[in-house]
C-alpha positions in Angstrom: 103.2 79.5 330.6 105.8 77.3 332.0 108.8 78.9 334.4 111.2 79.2 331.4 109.0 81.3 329.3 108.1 83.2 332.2 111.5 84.2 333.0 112.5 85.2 329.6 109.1 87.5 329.3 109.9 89.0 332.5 113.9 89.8 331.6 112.4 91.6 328.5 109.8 93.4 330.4 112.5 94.5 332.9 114.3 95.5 330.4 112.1 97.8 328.1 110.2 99.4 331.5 114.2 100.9 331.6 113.7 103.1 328.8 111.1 104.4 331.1 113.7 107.1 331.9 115.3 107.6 328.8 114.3 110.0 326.3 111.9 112.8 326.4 109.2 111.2 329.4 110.2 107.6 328.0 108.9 107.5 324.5 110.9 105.1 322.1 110.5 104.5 318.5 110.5 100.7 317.3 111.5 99.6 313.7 108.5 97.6 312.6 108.7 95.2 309.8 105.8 93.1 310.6 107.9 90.1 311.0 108.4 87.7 313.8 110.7 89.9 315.7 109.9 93.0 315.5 106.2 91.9 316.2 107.1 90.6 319.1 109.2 93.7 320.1 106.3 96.0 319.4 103.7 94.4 321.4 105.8 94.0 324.6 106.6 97.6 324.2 102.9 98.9 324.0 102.0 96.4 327.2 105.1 98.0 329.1 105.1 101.3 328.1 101.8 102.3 326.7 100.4 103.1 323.1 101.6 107.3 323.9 105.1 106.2 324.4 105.7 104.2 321.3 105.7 105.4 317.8 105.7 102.7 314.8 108.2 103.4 312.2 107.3 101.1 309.4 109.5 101.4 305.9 108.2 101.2 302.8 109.7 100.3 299.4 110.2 98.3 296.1 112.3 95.5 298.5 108.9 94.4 299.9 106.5 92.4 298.8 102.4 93.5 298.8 101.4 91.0 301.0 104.2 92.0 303.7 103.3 95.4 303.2 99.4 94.4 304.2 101.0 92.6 306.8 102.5 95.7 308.7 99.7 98.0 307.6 97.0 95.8 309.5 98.7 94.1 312.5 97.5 96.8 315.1 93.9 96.4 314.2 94.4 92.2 314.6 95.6 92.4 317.9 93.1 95.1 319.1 95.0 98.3 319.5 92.9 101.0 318.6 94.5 103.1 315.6 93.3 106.7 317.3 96.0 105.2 320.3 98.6 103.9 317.9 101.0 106.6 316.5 102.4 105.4 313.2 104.8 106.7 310.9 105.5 105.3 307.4 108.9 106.1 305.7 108.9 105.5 301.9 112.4 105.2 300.5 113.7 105.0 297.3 116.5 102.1 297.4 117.0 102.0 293.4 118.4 105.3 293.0 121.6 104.5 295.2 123.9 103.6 293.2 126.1 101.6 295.9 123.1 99.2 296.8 122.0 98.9 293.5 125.6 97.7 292.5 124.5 94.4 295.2 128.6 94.8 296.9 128.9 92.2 299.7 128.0 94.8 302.4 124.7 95.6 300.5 122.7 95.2 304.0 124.9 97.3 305.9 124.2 100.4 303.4 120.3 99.8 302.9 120.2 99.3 307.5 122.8 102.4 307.7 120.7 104.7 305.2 117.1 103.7 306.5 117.9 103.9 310.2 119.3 107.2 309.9 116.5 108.7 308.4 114.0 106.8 311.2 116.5 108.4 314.0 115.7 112.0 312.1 112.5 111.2 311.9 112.2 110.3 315.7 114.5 113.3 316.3 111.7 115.4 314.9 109.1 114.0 317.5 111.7 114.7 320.4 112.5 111.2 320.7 116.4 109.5 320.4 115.9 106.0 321.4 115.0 103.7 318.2 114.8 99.6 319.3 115.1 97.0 316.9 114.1 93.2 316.7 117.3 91.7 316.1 117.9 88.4 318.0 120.4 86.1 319.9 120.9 84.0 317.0 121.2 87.1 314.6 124.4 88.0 317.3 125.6 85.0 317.0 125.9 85.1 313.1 128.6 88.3 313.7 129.1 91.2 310.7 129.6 88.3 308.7 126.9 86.8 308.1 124.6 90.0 309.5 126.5 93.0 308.2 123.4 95.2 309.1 124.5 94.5 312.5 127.2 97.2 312.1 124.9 99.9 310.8 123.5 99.2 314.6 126.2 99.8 316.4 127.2 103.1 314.1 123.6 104.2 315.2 123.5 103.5 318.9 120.5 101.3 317.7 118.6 99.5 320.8 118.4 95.9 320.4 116.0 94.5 323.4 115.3 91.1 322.5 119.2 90.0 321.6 120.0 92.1 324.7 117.9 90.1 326.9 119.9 86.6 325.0 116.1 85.3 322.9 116.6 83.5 319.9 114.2 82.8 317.7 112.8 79.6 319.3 111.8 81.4 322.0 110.4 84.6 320.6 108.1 82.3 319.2 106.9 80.5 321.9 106.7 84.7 323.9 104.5 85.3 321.0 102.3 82.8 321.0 102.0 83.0 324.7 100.7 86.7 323.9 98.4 86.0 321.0 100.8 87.6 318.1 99.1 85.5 314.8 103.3 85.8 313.7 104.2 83.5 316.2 104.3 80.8 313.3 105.0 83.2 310.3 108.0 81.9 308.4 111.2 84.1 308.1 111.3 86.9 306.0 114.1 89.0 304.2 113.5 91.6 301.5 113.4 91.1 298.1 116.8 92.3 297.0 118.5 88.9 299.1 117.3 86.8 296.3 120.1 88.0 293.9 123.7 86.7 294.2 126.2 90.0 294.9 127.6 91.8 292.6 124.8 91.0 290.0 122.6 94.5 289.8 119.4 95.1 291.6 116.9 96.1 289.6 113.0 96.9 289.1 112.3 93.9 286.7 114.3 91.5 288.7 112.7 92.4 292.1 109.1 92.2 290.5 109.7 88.9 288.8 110.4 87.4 292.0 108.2 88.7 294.4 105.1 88.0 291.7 107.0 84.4 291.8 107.0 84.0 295.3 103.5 85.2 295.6 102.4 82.7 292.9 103.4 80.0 294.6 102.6 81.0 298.0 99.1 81.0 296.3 99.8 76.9 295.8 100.3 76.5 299.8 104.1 76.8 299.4 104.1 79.5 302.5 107.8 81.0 303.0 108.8 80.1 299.8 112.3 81.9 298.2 113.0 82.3 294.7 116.3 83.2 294.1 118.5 83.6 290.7 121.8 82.4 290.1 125.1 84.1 289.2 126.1 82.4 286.9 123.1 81.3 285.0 121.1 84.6 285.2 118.3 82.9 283.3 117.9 80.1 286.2 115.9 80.0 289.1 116.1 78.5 291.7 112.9 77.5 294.3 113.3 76.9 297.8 110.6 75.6 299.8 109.8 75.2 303.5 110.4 71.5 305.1 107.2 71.9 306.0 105.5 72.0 302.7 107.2 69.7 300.4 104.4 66.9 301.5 102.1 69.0 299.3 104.2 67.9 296.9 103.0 64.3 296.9 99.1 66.1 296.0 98.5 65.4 292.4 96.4 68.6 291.8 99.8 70.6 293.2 101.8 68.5 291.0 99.7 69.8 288.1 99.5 73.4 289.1 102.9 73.8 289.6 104.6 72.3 286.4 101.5 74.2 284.8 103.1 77.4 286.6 106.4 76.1 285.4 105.6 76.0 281.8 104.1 79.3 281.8 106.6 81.0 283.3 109.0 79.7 280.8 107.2 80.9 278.0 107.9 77.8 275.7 109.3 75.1 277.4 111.2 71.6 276.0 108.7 68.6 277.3 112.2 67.1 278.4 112.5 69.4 280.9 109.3 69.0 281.9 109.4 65.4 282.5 112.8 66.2 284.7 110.8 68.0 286.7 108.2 65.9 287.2 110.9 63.2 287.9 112.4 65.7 290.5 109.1 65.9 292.2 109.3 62.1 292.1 112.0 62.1 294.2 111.1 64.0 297.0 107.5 62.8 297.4 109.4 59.8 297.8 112.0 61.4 300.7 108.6 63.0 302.3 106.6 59.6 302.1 110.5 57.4 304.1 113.0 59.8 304.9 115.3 57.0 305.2 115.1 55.6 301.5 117.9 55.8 298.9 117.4 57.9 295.7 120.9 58.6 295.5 120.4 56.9 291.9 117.4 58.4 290.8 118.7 61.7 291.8 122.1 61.3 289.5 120.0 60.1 286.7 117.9 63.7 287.0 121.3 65.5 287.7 122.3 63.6 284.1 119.5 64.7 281.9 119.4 68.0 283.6 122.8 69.3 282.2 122.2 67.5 278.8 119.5 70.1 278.5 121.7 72.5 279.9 124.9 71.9 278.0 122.3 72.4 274.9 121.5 76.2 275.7 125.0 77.0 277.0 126.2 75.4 273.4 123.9 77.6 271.6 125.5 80.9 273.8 128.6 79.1 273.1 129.2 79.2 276.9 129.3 76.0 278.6 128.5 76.3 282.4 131.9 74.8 285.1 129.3 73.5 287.7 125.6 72.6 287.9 123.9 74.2 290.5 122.8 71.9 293.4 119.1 72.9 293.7 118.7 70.9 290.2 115.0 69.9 291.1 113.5 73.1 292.0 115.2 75.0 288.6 113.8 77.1 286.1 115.1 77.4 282.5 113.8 80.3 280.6 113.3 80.0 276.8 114.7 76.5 276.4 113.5 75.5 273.1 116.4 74.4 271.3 118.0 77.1 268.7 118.9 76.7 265.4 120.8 73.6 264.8 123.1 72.6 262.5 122.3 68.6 262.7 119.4 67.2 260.8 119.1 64.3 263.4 118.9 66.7 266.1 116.0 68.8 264.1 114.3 65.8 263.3 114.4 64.7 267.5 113.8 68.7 268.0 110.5 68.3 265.4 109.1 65.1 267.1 109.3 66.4 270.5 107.1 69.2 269.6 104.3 66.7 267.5 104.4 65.1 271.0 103.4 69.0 273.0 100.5 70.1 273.3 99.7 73.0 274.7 96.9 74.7 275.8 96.1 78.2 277.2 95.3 78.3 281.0 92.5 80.3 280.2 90.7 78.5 277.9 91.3 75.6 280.8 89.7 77.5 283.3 87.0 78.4 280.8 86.0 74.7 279.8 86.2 73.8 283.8 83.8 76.7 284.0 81.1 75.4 282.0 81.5 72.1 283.1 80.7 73.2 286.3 78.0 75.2 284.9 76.9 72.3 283.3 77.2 69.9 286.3 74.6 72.7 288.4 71.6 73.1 285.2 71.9 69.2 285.5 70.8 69.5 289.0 68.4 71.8 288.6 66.9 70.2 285.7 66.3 66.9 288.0 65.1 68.7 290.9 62.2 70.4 288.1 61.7 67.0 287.1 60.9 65.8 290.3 58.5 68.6 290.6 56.9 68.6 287.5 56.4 64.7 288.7 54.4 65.6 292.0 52.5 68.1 290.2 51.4 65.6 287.5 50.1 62.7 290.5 48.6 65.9 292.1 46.6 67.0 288.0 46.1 63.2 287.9 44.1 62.9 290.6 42.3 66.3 290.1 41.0 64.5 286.8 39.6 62.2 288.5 37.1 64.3 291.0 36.8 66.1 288.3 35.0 63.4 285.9 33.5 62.2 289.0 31.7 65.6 289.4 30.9 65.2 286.0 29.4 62.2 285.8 27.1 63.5 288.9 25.9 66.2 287.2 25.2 64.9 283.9 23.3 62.5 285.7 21.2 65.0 287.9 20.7 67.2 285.0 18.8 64.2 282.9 16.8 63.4 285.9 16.0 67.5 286.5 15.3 68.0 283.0 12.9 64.7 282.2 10.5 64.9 285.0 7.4 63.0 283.1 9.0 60.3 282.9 8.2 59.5 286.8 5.3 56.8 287.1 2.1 58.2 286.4 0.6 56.3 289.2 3.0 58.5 291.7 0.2 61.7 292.4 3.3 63.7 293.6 5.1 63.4 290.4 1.7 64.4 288.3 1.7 67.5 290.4 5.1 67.9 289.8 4.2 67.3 285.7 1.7 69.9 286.3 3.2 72.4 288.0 6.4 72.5 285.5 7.0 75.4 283.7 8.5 75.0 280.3 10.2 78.2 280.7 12.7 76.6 283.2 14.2 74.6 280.6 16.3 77.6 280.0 18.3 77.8 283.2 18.8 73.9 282.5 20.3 74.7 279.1 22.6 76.7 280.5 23.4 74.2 283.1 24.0 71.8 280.3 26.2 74.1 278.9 28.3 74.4 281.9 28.5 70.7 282.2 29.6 70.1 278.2 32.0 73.2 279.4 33.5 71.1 281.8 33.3 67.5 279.8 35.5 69.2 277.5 38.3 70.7 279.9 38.3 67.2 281.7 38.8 65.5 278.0 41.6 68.1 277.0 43.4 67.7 280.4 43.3 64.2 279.9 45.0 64.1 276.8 47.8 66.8 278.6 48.5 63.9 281.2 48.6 60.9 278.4 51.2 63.0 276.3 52.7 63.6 279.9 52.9 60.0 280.7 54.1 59.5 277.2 57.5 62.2 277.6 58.5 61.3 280.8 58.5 57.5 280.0 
């Protein structure tokens, strides 16, 4: 840790070993989100003051999305704080049923900070406890009521507000975080759910789950941080905003792919010319990430241009034709834009051809056919590697067969010479003793010998014709 991070961590630790001496025998509550800031706050609170003088207050609501929520619920166990030590309270609220947030006014932060905050300083209250921190930030000071009207909710409260206090912006909580070992000290900004839609348009329940399940779609694509937000005056639109950091993914074919496929389900049925604006939109800033310094001031008018043709279409249809365009024209969603009934037979005629030229196909039966191509790909592998086996195992048969009719040949030849023993020159005495002494009735262990041998002379003929028919397949 260089000098500057180590006066900064010192300043905060200064600072939060004060409330040391405030409160019933120094416990403070801290307003956990699981974010960045409030990460930070939390761990330099439980290294200063100790697991027993902290307790977590964590919200919980419709304005968050699952993955945050997992987030929050897990970050004591990833940084090794034992959860018989860590004293945790989780307040659900239920923002939807007040009817002054769900109206969205201008000072829609301020009443959601003001109502929450209150009930964590009653919750506190209950513990014995009346100091409550907060993570807010230099730079969040800097942005004034104006631009942070949660801010005032905070000074209403008496809210504590160590990190601003101590002057760290968000650079350098970042840099204190990673110095401690916090996995947030990367994680990208986070704001709840309800800051997607423009004021004065209505919070509700379908709108909040349509863009968190958006947001976590494409954050399944790679597209970490990622906003979707809708617009006032086109409440159909979306518009995407991505990281800086992650529009080079954009130049990956495969993304390309998944996310117009995302795109055109989302829409539900979708004009092909907006889809090749998109892709041309894409175009562009593959091109931007690729040379930042070349000019697609012309290619970006030409999208802009064929953008609000299809645009003017659908408003003309509402009979409501839009004032402005919005500015995030690459990154927007049109809902339902196949054209409506028209009354021109050239334009049904266009409308009719552009659809011969659509094909569409369900995702699923995509992912099926990969899925049996892959199945396909791994029996084909298997099938070689039995191949291969079967060929040892046919060298190995192969030369079996051929002891095998060696051994044959032996006996067969032993057997005539044991079996015919008079016909030995006479002239040999030991062989007319041998004449002598034979015993007919020996002939019959022979023919069972012979047996045995005519046994065999057949399995070696049979397995011979197995390895010619063998020979035969495999060639």
């Amino acid at each position: 840790m260089n000098k500057e991070l180590e006066h900064w961590q010192g300043q905060l630790c200064r600072h939060l070993a004060g409330f040391k001496r405030v409160g019933r025998v120094g416990r403070v509550g801290v307003a956990f989100s699981g974010g960045v800031d409030s990460s930070l706050l939390l761990g330099s609170a439980l290294d200063v003051l100790g697991p027993k003088n902290v307790l977590v207050l964590h919200a919980r609501s419709c304005l968050q999305k699952k993955q945050e929520q997992e987030d929050a619920d897990t970050w004591a166990e990833r940084h090794g704080y034992p959860a018989d030590l860590l004293e945790q309270r989780i307040i659900r609220i239920e923002p939807l049923t007040w009817d002054d947030f769900v109206a969205n006014p201008e000072n829609r932060c301020y009443l959601c900070k003001r109502r929450l905050y209150s009930l964590f300083l009653k919750t506190l209250a209950q513990e014995g406890i009346s100091t409550l921190l907060d993570g807010t930030n230099a730079d969040d000071l800097s942005q004034g009521e104006t631009g942070r009207p949660g801010l005032r909710a905070l000074l209403e409260l008496g809210i504590h507000t160590p990190l601003a206090d101590c002057g760290l912006d968000k650079k350098t909580i970042r840099l204190l975080s990673q110095d401690m070992g916090l996995d947030t000290a990367n994680k990208p900004s986070s704001s709840c759910l309800a800051t997607r839609i423009p004021h004065n348009m209505s919070i509700t329940s379908e709108r909040l789950n349509r863009i968190a399940n958006l947001e976590q779609t494409l954050e399944a694509q790679g597209f970490i941080g990622c906003r979707i937000r809708l617009l006032q005056d086109l409440q159909e639109t979306l518009t995407v905003q991505l990281q800086e950091t992650s529009l080079s993914q954009l130049s990956y074919d495969a993304i390309q792919k998944n996310l117009l496929d995302w795109l055109h389900d989302e829409a539900q049925s979708i004009h092909p010319d907006i889809v090749q604006v998109m892709q041309e939109a894409t175009d562009i800033l593959v091109r931007l990430v690729e040379d930042p310094t070349c000019s697609v001031i012309r290619a970006q008018h030409t999208v802009q241009e064929k953008f609000q043709r299809i645009t003017a279409k659908k408003e003309e249809s509402k009979h409501v034709l839009p004032d402005t365009l919005p500015d995030a024209l690459p990154d927007a969603l049109e809902k339902n834009l196949e054209e409506k009934a028209t009354t021109a037979p050239v334009q049904q005629q266009r409308k009719k051809s552009a659809t011969l030229r659509t094909l569409r196909v369900d995702v699923n039966r995509v992912d099926q056919l990969v899925g049996l191509s892959g199945d396909m790909v791994i029996n084909l592998s298997s099938f070689e590697d039995s191949m291969d086996t079967m060929s040892g195992t046919t060298k190995e048969l192969d030369m079996i067969l051929q002891r095998l009719k060696n051994i044959n040949s032996s006996l067969e030849a032993g057997y005539e010479l044991a079996s015919i023993p008079h016909l030995g020159s006479s002239e040999d005495g030991q062989d007319s003793d041998m004449v002598e002494d034979f015993d007919p009735l020996e002939m019959d262990r022979y023919s069972e010998l012979n047996i045995l041998i005519r046994s065999l002379t057949e399995a070696v003929s049979d397995l011979d014709s197995i390895m010619g028919q063998n020979a035969l397949d495999t060639a």
